[in-house]
Backbone as ProteinMPNN parsed JSONL, in Angstrom:
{"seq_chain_A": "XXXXXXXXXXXXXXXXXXXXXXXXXXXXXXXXXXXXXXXXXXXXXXXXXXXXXXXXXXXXXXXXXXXXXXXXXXXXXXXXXXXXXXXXXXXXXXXXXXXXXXXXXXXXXXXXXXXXXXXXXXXXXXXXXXXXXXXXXXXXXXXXXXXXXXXXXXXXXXXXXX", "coords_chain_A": {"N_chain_A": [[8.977, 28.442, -21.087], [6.324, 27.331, -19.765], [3.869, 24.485, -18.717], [0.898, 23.824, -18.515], [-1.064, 21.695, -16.684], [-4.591, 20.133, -16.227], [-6.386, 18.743, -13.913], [-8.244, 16.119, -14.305], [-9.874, 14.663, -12.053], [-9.898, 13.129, -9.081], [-7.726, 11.29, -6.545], [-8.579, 9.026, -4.456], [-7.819, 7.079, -1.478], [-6.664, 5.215, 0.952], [-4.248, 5.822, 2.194], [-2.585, 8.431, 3.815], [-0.462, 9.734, 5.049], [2.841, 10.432, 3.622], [5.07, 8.438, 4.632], [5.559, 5.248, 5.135], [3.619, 4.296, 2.947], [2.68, 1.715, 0.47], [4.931, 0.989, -2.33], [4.677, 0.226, -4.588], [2.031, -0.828, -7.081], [2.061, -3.034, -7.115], [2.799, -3.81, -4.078], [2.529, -5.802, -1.239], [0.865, -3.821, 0.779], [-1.039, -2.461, -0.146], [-3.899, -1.137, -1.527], [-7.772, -1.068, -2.059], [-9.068, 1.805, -3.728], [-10.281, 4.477, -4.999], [-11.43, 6.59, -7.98], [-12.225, 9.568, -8.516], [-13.608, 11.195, -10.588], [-14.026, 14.372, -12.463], [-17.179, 15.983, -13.134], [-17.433, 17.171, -15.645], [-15.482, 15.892, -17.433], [-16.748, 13.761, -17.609], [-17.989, 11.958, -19.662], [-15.646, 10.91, -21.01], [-14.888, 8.81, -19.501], [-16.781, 6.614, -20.85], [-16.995, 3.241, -22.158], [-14.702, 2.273, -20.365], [-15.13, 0.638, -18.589], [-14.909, -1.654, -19.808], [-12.38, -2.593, -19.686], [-9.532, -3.693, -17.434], [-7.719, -3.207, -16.032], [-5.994, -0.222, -15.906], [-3.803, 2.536, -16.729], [-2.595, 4.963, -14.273], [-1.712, 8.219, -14.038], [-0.967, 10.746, -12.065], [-0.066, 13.69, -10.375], [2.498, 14.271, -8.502], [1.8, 15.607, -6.463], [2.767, 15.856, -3.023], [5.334, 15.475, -3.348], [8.753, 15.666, -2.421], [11.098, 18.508, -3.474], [12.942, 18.212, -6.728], [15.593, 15.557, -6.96], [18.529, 14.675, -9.1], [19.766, 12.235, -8.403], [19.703, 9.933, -6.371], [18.718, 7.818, -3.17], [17.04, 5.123, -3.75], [14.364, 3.349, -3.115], [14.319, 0.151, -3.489], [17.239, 0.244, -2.422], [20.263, 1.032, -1.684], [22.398, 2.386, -2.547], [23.41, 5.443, -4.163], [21.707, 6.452, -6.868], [20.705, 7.223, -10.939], [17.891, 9.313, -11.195], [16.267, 8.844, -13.367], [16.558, 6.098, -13.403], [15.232, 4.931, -11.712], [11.647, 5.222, -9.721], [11.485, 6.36, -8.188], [9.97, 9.108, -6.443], [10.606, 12.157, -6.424], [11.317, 14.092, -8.807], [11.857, 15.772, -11.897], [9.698, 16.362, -13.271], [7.301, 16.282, -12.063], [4.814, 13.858, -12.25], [3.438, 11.18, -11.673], [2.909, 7.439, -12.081], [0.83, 4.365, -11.936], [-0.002, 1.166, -12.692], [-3.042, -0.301, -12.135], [-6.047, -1.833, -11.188], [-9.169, -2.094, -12.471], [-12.409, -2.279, -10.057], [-14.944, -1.48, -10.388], [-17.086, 0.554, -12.58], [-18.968, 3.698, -11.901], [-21.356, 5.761, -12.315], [-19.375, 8.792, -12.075], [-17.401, 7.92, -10.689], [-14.356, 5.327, -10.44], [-13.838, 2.274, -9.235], [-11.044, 0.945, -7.667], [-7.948, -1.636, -7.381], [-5.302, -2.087, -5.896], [-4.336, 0.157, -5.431], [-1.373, 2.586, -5.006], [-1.367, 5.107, -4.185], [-1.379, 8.388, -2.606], [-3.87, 9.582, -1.011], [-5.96, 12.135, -1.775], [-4.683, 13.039, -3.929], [-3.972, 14.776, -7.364], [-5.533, 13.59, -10.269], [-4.52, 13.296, -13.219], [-4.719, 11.73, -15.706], [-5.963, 8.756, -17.362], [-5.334, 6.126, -18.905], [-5.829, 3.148, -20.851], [-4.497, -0.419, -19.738], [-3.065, -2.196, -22.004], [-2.138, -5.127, -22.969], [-1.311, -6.135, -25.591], [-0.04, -3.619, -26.302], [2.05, -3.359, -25.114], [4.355, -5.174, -25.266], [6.523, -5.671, -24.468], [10.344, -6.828, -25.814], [13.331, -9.027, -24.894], [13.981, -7.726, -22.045], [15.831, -5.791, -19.736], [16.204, -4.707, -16.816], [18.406, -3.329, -14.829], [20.01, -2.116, -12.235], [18.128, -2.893, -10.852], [17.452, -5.13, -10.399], [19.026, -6.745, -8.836], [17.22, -6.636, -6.686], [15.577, -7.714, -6.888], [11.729, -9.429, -6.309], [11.418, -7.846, -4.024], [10.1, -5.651, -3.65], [7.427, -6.309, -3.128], [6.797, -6.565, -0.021], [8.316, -4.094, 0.861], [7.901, -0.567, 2.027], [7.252, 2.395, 1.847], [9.694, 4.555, 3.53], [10.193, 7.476, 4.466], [12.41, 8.269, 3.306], [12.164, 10.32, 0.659], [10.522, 12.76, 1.829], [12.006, 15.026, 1.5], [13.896, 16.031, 3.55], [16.325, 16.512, 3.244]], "CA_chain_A": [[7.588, 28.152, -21.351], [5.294, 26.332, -18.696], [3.245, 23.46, -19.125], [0.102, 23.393, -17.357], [-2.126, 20.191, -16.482], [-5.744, 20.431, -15.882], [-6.538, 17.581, -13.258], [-9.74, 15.036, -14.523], [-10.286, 13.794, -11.152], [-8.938, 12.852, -7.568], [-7.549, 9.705, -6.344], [-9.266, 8.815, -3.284], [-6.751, 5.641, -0.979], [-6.306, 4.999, 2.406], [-2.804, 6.273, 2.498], [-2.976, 9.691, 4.455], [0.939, 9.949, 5.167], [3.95, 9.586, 2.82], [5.894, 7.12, 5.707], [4.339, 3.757, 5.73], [2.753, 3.822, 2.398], [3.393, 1.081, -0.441], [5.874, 1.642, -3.034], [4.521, 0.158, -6.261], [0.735, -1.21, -6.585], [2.304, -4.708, -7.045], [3.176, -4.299, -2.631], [1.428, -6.063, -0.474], [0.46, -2.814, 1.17], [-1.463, -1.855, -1.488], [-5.142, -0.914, -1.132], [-8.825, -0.341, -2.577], [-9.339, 3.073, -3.459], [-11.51, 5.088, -6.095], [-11.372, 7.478, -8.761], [-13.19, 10.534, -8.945], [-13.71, 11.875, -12.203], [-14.586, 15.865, -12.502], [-18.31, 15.832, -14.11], [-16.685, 18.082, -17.265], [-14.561, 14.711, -17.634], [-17.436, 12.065, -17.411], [-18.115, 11.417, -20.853], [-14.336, 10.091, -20.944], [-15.302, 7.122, -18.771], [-17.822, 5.688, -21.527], [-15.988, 2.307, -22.532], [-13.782, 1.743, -19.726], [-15.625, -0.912, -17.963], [-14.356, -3.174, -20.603], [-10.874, -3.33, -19.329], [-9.408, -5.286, -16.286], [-6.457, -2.352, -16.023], [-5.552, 1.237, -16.18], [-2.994, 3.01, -15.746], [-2.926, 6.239, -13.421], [-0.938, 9.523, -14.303], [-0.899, 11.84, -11.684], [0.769, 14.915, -9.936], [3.015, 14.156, -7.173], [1.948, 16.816, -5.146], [3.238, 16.291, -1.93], [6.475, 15.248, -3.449], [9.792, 16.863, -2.167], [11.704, 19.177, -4.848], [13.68, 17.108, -7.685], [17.37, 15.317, -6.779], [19.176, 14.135, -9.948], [20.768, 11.561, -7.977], [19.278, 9.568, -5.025], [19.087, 6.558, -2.8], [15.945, 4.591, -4.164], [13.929, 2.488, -1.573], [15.207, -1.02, -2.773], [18.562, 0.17, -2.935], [21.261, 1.673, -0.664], [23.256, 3.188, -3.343], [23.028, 6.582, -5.146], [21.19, 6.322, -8.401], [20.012, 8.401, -11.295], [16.428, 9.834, -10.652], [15.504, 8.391, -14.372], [16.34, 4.582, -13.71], [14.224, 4.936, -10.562], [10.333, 5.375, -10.219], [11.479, 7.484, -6.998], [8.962, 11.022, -6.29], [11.397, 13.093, -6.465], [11.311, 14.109, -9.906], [12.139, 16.961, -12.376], [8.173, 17.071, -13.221], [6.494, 15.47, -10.244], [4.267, 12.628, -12.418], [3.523, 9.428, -10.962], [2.248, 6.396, -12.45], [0.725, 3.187, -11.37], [-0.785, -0.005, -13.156], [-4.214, -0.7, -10.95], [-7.329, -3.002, -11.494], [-10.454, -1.822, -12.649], [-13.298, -3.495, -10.146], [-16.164, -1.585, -11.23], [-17.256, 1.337, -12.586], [-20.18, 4.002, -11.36], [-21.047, 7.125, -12.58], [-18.117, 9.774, -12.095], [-16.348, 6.977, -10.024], [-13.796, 4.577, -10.566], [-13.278, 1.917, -8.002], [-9.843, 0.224, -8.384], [-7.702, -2.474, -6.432], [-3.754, -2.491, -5.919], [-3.591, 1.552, -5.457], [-0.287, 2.433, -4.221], [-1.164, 6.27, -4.427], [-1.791, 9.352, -1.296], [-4.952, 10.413, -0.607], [-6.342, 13.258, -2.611], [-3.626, 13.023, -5.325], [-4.933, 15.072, -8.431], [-5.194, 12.919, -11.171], [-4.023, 14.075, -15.142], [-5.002, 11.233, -16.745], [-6.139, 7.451, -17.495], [-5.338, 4.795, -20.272], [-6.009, 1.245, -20.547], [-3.674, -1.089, -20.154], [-3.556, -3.1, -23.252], [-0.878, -6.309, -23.355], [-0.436, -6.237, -26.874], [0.681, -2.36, -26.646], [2.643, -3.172, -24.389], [4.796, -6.443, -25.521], [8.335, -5.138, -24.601], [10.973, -8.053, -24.997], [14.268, -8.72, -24.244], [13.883, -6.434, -21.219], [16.848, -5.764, -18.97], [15.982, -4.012, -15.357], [19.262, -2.68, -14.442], [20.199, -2.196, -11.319], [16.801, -3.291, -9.841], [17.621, -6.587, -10.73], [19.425, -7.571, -7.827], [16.386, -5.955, -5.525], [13.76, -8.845, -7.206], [11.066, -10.034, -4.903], [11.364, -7.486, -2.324], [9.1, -4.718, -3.679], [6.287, -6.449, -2.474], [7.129, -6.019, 1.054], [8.514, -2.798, 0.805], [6.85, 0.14, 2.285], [7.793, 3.743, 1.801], [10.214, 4.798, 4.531], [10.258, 8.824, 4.502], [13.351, 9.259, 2.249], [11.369, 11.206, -0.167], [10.092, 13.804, 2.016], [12.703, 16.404, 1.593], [14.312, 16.523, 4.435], [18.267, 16.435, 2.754]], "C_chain_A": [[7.097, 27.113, -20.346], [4.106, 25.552, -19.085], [2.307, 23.393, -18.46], [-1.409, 22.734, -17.789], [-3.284, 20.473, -16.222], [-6.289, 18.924, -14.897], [-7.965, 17.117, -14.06], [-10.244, 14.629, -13.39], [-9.045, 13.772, -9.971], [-8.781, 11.645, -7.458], [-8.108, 9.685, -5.207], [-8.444, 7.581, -2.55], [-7.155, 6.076, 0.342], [-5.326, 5.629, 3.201], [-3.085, 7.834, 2.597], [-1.634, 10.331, 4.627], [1.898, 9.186, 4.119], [4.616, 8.131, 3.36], [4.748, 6.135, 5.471], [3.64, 3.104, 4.018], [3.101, 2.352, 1.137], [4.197, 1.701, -1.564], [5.863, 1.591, -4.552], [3.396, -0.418, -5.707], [1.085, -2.676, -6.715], [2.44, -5.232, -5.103], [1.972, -4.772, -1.614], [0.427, -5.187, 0.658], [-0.905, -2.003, 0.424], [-3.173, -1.814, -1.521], [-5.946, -1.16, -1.871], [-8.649, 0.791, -2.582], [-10.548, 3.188, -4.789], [-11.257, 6.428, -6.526], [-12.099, 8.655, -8.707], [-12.811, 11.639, -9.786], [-14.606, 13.406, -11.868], [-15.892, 15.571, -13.632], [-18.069, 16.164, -15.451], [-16.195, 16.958, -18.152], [-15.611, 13.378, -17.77], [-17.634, 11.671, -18.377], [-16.926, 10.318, -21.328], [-14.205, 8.842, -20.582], [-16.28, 6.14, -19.844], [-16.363, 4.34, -22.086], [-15.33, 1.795, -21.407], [-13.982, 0.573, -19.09], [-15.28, -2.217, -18.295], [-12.831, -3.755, -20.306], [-10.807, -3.022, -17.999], [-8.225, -4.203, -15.645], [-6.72, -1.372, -16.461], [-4.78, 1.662, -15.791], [-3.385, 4.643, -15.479], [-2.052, 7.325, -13.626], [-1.139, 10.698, -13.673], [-0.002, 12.599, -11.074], [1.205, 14.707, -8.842], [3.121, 15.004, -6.277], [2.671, 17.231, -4.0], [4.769, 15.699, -2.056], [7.424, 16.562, -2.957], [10.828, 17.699, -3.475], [12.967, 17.984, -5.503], [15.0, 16.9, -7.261], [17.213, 14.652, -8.073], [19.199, 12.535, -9.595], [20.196, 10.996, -6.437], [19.082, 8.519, -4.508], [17.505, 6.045, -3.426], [15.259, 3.529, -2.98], [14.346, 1.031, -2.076], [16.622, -0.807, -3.028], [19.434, 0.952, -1.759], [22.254, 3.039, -1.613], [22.733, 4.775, -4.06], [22.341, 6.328, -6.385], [20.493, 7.646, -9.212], [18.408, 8.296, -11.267], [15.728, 8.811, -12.137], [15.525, 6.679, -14.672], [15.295, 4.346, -12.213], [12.726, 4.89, -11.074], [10.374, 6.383, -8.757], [10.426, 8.962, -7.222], [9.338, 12.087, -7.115], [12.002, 13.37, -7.608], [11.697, 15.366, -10.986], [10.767, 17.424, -12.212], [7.538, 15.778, -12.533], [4.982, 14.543, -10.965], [4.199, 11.256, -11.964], [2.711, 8.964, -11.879], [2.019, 5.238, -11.913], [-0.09, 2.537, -12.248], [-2.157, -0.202, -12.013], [-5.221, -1.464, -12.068], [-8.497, -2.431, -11.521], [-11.187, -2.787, -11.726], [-14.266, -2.753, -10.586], [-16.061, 0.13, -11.813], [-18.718, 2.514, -12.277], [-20.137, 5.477, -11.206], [-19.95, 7.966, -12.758], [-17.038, 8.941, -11.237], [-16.048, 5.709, -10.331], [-13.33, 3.594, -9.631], [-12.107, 0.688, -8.663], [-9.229, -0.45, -6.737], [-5.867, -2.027, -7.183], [-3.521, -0.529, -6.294], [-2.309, 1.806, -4.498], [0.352, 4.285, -4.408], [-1.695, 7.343, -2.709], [-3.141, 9.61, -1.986], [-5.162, 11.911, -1.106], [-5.512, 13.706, -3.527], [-4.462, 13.82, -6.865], [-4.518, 14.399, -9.865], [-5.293, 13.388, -12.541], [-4.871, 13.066, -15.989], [-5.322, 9.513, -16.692], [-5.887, 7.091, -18.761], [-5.235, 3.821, -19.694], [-4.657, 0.629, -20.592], [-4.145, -2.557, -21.528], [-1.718, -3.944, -23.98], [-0.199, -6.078, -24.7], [0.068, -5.034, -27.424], [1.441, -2.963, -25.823], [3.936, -4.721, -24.652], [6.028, -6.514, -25.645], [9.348, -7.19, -24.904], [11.769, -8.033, -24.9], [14.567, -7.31, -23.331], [14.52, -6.895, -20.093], [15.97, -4.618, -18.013], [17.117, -3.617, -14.488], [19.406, -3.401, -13.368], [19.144, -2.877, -10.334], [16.808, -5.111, -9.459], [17.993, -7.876, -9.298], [18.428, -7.492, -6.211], [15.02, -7.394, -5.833], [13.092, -9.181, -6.013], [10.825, -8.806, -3.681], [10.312, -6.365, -2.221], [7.695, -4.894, -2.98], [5.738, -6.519, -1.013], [7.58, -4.844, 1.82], [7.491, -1.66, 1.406], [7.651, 2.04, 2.407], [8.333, 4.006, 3.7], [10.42, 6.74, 5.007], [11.491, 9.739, 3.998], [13.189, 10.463, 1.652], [11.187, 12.642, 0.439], [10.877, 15.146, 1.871], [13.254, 17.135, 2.563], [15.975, 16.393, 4.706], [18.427, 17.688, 2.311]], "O_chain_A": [[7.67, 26.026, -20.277], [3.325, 26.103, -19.861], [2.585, 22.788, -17.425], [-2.314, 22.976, -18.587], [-3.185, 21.595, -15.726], [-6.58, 17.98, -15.632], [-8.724, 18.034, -14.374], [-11.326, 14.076, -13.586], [-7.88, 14.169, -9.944], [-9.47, 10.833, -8.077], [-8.115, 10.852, -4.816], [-8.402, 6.73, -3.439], [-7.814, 7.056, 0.689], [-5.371, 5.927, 4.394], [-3.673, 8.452, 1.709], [-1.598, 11.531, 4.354], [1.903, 7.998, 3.796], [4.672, 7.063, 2.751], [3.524, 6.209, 5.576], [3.277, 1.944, 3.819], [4.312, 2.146, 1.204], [4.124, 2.92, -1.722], [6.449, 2.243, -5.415], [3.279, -0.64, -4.501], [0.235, -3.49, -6.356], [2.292, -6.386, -4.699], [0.89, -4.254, -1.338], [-0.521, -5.692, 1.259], [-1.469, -0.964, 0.766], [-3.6, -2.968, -1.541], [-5.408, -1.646, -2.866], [-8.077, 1.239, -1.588], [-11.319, 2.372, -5.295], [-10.934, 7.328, -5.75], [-13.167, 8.257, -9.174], [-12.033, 12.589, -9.708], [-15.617, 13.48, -11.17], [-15.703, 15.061, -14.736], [-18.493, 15.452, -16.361], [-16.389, 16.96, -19.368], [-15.249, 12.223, -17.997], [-17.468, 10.457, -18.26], [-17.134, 9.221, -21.847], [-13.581, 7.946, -21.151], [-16.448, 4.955, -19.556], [-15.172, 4.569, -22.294], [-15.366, 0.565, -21.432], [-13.182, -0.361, -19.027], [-15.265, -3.299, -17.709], [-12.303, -4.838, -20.556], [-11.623, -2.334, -17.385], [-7.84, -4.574, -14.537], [-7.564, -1.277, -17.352], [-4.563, 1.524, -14.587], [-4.138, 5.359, -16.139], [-1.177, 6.99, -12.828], [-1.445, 11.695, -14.327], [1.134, 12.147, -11.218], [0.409, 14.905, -7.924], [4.043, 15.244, -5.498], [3.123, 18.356, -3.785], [5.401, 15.459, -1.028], [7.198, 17.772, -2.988], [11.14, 16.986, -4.429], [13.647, 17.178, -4.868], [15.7, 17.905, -7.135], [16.149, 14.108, -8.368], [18.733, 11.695, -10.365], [20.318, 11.716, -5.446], [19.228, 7.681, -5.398], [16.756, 7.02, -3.502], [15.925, 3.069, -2.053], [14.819, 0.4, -1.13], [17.225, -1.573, -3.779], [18.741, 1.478, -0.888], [22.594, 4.182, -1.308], [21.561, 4.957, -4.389], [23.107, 5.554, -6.96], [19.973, 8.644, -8.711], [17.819, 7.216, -11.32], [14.743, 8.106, -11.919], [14.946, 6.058, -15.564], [14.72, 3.271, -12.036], [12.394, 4.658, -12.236], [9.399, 7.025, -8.367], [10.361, 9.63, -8.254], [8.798, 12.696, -8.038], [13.18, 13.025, -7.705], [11.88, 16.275, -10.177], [10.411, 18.357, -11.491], [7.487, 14.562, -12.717], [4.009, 14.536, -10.21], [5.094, 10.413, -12.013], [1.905, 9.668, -12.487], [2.983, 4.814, -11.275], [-1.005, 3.224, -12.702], [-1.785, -0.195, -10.84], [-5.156, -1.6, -13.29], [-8.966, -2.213, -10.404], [-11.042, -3.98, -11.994], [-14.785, -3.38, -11.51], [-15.103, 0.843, -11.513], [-19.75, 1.895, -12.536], [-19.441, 6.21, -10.504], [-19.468, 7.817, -13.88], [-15.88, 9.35, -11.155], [-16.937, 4.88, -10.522], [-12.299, 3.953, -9.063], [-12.192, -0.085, -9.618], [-9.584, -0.174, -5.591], [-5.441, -1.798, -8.316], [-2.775, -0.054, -7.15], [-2.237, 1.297, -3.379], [1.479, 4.74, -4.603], [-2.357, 6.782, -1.836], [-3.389, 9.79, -3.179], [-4.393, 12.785, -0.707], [-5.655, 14.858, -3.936], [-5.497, 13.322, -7.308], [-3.459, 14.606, -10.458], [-6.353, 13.913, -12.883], [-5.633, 13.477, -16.865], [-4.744, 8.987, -15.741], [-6.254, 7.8, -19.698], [-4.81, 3.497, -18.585], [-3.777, 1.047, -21.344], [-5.046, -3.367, -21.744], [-0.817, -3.656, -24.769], [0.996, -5.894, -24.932], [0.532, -4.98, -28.564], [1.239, -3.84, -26.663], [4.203, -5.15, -23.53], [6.668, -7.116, -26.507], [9.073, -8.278, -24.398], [12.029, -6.854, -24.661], [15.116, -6.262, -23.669], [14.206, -7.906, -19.464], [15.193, -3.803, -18.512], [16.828, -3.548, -13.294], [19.191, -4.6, -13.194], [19.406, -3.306, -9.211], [16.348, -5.881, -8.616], [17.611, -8.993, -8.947], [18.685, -7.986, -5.113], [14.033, -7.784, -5.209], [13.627, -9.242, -4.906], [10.154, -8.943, -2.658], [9.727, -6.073, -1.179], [7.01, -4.022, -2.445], [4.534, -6.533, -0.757], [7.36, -4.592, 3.005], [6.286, -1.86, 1.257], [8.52, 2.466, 3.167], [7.69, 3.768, 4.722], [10.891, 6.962, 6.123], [11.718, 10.948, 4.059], [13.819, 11.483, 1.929], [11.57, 13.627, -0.192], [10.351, 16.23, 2.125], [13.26, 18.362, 2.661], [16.639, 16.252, 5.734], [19.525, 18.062, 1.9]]}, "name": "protein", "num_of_chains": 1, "seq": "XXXXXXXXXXXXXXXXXXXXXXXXXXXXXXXXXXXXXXXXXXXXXXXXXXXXXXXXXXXXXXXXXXXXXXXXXXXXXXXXXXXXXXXXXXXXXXXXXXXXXXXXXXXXXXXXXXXXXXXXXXXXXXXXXXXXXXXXXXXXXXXXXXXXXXXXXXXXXXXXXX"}
């Protein structure tokens, strides 16, 4: 049985090529961009203005087909695909945290995107702290990578060329 998504909207960024781009929206790479919401979809936007955050849920399109098992960009080692946030996925979803700055008509303009250029986007929710209030929270392997994400910049692992 197949599952199929109906996009709400495009992501609109800077980032034109996989190589080069940032790797989480926390990297200092990390752009302006803007939302664009499908008119069908605009009613959806009423409210949002009120929060400071959203997160982004879309289709990793130009991702390369799924490895189990792969090197992660702060890491050298093999790892599994599900302690990662790596592309290269069973079902090719991405997510990112970003910053609401305003909103305007069928468009969303946001800060700290760390997504490609014409990405089709599934879906938005707010971020909202007190959903979100994990604690004692262990980070694995990433742990020993702290700090560096924000320098980081996609290197062309991903593309599918293993």
């Amino acid at each position: 049985m197949g599952i199929i998504f109906k996009p709400i909207g495009i992501i609109h960024s800077p980032f034109t090529e996989l190589s080069g781009m940032p790797i989480q929206p926390t990297s200092e790479s990390s752009a302006k961009g803007h939302l664009e919401i499908y008119p069908e979809f605009l009613d959806g936007l009423k409210d949002l203005d009120g929060f400071s955050h959203i997160y982004l849920l879309y289709h990793l399109h130009k991702a390369a087909p799924a490895k189990l098992q792969l090197k992660p960009f702060l890491d050298d080692e093999k790892r599994g695909v599900f302690s990662t946030r790596a592309p290269r996925r069973p079902n090719a979803i991405g997510l990112s945290l970003v910053k609401i700055e305003r909103v305007e008509g069928n468009f969303v303009f946001v800060e700290n995107i760390d997504v490609l250029n014409e990405t089709p986007l599934l879906d938005i929710k707010p971020y909202i702290p007190e959903f979100e209030g994990a604690e004692d929270i262990r980070t694995g392997w990433i742990e020993k990578a702290k700090g560096k994400v924000h320098k980081k910049k996609s290197d062309g692992r991903f593309l599918g060329k293993d």
